[in-house]
C-alpha positions in Angstrom: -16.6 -193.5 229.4 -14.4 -193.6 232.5 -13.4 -196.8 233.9 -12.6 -197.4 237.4 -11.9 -200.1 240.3 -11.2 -200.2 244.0 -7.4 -198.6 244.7 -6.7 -199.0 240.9 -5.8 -194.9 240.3 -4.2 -194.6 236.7 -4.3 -191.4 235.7 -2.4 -188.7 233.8 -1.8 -184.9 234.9 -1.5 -182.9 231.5 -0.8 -179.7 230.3 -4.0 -179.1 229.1 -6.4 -179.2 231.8 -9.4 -180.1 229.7 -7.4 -183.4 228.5 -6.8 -184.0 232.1 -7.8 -187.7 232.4 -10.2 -188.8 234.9 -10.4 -192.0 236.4 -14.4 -192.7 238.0 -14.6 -195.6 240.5 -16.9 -196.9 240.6 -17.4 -196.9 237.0 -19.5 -194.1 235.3 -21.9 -196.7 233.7 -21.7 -199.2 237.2 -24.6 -200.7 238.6 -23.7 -199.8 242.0 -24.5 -196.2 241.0 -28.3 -195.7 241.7 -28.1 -192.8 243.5 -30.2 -190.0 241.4 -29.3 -186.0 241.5 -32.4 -185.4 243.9 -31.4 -188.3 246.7 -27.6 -187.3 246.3 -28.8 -183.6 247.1 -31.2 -184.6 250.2 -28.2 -187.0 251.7 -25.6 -184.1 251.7 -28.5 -181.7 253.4 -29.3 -184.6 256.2 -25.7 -184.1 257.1 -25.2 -180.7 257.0 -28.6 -180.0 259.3 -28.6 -180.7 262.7 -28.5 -179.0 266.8 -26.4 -176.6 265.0 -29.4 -175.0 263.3 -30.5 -173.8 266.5 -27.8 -171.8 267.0 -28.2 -169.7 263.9 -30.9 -167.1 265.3 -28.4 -166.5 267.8 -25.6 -165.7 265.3 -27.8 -163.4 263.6 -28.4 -161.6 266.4 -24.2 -161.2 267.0 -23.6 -160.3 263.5 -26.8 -159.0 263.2 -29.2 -159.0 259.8 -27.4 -157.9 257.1 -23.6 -158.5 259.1 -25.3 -162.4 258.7 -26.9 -162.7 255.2 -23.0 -161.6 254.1 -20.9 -163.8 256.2 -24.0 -167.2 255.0 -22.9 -166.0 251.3 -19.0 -166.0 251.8 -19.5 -169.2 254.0 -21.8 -170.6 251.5 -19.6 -169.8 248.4 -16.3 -171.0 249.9 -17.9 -174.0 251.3 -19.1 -175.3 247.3 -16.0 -174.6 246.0 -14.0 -176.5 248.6 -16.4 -179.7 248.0 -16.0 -179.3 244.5 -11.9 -178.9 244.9 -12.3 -182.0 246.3 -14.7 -184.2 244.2 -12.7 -183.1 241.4 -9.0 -184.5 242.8 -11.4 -187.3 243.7 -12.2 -187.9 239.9 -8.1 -187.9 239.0 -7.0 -189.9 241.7 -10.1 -192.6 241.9 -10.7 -192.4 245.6 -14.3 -192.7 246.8 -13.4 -191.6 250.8 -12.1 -188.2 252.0 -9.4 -190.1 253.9 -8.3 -192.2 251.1 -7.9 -188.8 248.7 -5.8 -187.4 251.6 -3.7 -190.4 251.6 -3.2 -190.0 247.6 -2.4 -186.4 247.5 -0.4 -186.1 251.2 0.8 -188.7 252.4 -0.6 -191.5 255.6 0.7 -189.4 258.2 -1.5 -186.5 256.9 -4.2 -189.7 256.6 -3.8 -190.9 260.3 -3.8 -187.5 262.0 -7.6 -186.8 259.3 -8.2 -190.2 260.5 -8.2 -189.5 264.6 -9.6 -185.9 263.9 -12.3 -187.5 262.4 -12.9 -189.6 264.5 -12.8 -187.4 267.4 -15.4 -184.9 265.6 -17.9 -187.5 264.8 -17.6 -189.0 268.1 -18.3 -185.1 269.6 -21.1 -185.0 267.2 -23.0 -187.7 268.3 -22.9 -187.4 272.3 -24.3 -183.6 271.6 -27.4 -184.9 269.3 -27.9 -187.9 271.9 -27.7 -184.9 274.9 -29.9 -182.9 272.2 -32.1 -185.5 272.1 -32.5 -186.3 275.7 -33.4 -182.3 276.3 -35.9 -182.2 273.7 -37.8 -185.5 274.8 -37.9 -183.8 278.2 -39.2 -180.7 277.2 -42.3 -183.0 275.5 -45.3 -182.8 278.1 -46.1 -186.8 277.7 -42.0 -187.9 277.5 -41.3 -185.9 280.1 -43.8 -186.6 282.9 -42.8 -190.3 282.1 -39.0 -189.2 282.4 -39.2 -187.7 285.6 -41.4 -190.5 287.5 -38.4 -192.8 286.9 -35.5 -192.4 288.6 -32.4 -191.9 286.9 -34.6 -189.5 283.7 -31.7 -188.4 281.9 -29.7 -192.4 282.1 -33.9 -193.5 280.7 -33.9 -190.8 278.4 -30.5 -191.6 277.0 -31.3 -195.1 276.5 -34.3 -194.8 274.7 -32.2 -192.5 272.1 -29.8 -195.3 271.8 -32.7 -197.1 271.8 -34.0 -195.6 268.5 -31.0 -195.1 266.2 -28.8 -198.0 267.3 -31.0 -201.0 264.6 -29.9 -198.3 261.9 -26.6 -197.8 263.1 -25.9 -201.8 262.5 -26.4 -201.5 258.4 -23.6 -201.3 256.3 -25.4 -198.3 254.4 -28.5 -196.2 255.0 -31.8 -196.5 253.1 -32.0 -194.3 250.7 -35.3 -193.0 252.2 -33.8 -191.9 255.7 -32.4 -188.7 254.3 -35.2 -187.0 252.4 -37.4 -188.3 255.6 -34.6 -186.6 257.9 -34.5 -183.6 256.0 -38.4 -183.0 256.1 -39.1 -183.8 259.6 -36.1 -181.1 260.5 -38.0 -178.3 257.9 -41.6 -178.8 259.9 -39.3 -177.2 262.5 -37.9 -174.4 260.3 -41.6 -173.6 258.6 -43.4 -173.0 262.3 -40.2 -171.1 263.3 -40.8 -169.0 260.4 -44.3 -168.7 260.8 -43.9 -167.5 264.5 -41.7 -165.2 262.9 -43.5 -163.9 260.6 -46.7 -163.4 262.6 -44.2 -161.2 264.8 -43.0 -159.3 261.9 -46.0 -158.4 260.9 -47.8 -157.7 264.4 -44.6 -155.8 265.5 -43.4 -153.8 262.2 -41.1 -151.7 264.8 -39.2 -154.8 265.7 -38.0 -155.4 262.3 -36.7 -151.4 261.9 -35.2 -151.6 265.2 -32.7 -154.9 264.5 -28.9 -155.0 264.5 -27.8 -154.2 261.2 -24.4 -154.7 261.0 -21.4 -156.5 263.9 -18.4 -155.1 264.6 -14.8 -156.7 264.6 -15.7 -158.4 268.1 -18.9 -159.6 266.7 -17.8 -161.4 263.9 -14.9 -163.1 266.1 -17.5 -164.7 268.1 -20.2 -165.4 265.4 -17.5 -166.7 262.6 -17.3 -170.3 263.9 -21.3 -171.0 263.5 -21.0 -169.9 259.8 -17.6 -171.0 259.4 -18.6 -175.0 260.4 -22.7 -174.6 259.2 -21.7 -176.7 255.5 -19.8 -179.2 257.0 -20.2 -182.1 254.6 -16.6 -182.6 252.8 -16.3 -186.3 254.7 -19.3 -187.6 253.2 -19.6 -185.8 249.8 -17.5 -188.1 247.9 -19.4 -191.7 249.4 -22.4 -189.7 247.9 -21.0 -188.9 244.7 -19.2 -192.3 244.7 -23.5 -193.5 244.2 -24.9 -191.3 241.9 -25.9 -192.0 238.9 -24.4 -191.2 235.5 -21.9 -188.9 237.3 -21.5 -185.9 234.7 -19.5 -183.0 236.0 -22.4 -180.9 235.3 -24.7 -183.3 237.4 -22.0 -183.1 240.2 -21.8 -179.5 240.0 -25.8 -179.3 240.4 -25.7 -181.8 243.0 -23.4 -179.8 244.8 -24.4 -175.9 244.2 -28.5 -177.4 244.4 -27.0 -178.8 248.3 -25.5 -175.1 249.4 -28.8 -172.9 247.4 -31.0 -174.7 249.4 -29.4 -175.0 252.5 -28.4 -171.5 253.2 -32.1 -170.6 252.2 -33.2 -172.5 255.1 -30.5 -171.5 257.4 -31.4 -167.8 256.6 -35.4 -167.6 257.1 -34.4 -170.1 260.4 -32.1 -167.1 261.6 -33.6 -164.2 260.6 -37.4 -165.4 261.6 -35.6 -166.9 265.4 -33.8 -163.8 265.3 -37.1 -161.1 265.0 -39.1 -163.6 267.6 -36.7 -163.8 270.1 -36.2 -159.8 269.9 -39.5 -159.1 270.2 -39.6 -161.4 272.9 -37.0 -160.9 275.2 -34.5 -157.9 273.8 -32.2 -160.9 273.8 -31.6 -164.1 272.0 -30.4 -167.5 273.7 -27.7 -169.9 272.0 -30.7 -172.6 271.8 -33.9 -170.9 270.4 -36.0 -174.1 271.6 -35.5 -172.8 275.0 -37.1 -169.3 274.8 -40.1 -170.5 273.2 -43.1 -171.4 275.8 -43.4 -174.9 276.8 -46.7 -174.7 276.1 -46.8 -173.5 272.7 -48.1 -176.4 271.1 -46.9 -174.9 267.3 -43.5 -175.2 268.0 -44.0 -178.5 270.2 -44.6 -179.6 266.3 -41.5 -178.9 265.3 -39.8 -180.0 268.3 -40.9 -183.2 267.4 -39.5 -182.9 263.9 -36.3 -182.0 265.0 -36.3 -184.9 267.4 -37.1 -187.4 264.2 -34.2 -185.6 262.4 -31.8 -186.1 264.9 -32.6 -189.6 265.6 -32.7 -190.2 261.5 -28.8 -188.6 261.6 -27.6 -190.7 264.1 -26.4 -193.8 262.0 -25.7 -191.5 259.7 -22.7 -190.6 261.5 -22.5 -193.5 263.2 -21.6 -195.5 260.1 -18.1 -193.5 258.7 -17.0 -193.6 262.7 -17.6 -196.8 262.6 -15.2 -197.6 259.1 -13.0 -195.4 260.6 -12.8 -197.3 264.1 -12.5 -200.8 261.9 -10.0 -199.7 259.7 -7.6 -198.4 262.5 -8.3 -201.6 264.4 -8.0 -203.9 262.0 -5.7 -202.3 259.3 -1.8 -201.3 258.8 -2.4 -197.9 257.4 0.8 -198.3 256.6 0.1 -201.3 254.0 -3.0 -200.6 253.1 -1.7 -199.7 249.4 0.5 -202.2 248.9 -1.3 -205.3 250.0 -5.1 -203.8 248.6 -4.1 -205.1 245.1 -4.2 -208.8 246.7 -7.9 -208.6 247.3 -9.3 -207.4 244.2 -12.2 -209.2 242.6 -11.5 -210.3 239.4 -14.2 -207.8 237.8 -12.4 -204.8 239.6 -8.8 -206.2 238.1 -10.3 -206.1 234.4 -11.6 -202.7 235.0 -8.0 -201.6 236.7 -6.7 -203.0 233.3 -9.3 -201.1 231.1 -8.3 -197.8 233.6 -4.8 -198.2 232.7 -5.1 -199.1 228.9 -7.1 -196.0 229.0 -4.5 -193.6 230.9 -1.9 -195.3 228.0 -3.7 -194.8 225.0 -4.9 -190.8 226.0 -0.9 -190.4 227.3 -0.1 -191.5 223.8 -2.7 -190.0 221.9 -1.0 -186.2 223.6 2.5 -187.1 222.9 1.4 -187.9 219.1 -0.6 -184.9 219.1 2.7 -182.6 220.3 5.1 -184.5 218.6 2.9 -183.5 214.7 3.3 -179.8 216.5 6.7 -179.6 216.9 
């Protein structure tokens, strides 16, 4: 059993890298862990999907189908190992927060400038899903007559996104059913764009023979940042490991490798199936596939309306690590964070700092025994 407490980081880098100690905080038997494989699994794939998704029958048609399927895999496998880079240094240091690892391993300069980047990303983020939000609602035949009798429609339509995320946004953490609800309303969008798809695959078998194959060097420079940034999850991976349950390395290893399988499954029928509809369509495919789709195609108005849950469900979901990050910047010396933490632990956290360190002592002993009956 690994013991573990707020800040408290004993640990012991060894030789041997199975004997590497590992410090869990919270605890690996805490109560505060309830988070089971499945929930961890849907709560990395609510952030990961988003606007960007829309994007990706585009890409494929850049790269085109094959030049695609091979720059998801590389993206896919480099993104898993990078999360799991980190979730392991996270499990030798003790930190539960991207930013706090950075702080352990670099340094708080390298800490403030992850800090403002951050923030400056998140903060990106969210005015493109509001913006996102606000287009889709117009393109809604009911939302949008209502919209466009009022005057100022896009200041109305704005609100009423605020509107919906912002009682969410004020929790200090997320129900745990707003991810697996965010993450099915955004696949009744994926499922009719594959069906539409399909159905054009299949009444059009030249269109499929007739597709880009693969890019060339120019291609790729343009297409490489929509695969390069589609996994983007490292800043919330370890709050979600920091919750699950009975965290095993092989559980965190299926939570992670189950998060990627599945996600670039979804991003691959959504590209390839936008990609042979818009081809067929128009010889072309547009950066937002939502926009060459009729507005009266009442299938896709479906998933419209998915995607408009989804993005409303992911809202305070970013909201909530801008908003630690804004408090603790505002609030906090980043400077003495370290040094003046240890004042306010709880009494329970400084017996499990205790047991962490008695821990680190006795395994640290336990090696130098070991090597000293070798020599």
């Amino acid at each position: 059993m690994s013991y573990g407490s707020i800040n408290a980081r004993p640990f012991s880098i060894l030789h041997d890298r199975a004997d590497t100690m590992e410090v869990l905080v919270p605890a690996y038997d805490a109560p505060q862990r309830t988070v089971m494989e499945w929930a961890a699994v849907t709560s990395l794939m609510a952030s990961l999907f988003g606007g960007g998704l829309l994007t990706y029958p585009y890409a494929y048609g850049i790269v085109g189908l094959y030049g695609g399927v091979v720059l998801q895999l590389v993206s896919a496998l480099s993104s898993a190992y990078s999360i799991y880079m980190i979730s392991t240094a996270a499990r030798r240091t003790g930190d539960t927060s991207f930013t706090s690892l950075v702080r352990t391993v670099l340094g708080t300069t390298a800490e403030k400038l992850l800090t403002y980047m951050m923030m400056m990303d998140l903060t990106l983020v969210i005015a493109a899903y509001l913006i996102l939000v606000r287009d889709i609602i117009k393109s809604v035949p009911w939302f949008g007559t209502l919209a466009h009798s009022a005057n100022g429609a896009n200041g109305v339509l704005s609100a009423f996104a605020l509107g919906c995320s912002f009682p969410l946004s004020l929790n200090r953490t997320m129900p745990h059913a707003i991810t697996p609800l965010s993450v099915v309303a955004i696949m009744v969008l994926v499922i009719l764009v594959v069906y539409r798809g399909s159905c054009e695959a299949v009444a059009n078998p030249s269109v499929v023979t007739s597709l880009k194959l693969w890019p060339s060097w120019s291609d790729l420079i343009t297409a490489f940042p929509i695969y390069a940034f589609s996994y983007l999850c490292q800043f919330n991976a370890l709050n979600v490991l920091a919750s699950l349950h009975e965290p095993s390395r092989d559980k965190v290893k299926a939570v992670i490798y189950k998060t990627i399988a599945a996600s670039t499954v979804i991003y691959v029928m959504f590209g390839i199936a936008g990609f042979i509809w818009a081809t067929s369509k128009y010889d072309t495919v547009a950066g937002d596939i939502l926009t060459q789709f009729a507005s009266d195609d009442h299938v896709i108005m479906v998933g419209k309306v998915g995607l408009l849950v989804s993005l409303l469900l992911n809202v305070p979901l970013l909201v909530l690590p801008l908003r630690d990050l804004v408090i603790e910047l505002g609030c906090c010396n980043l400077d003495g964070l370290e040094d003046g933490a240890e004042d306010d632990l709880l009494p329970s956290a400084e017996v499990e700092w205790a047991a962490a360190s008695a821990s680190a002592a006795a395994a640290a002993a336990t090696l130098c025994s070991r090597d000293a009956a070798g020599d």
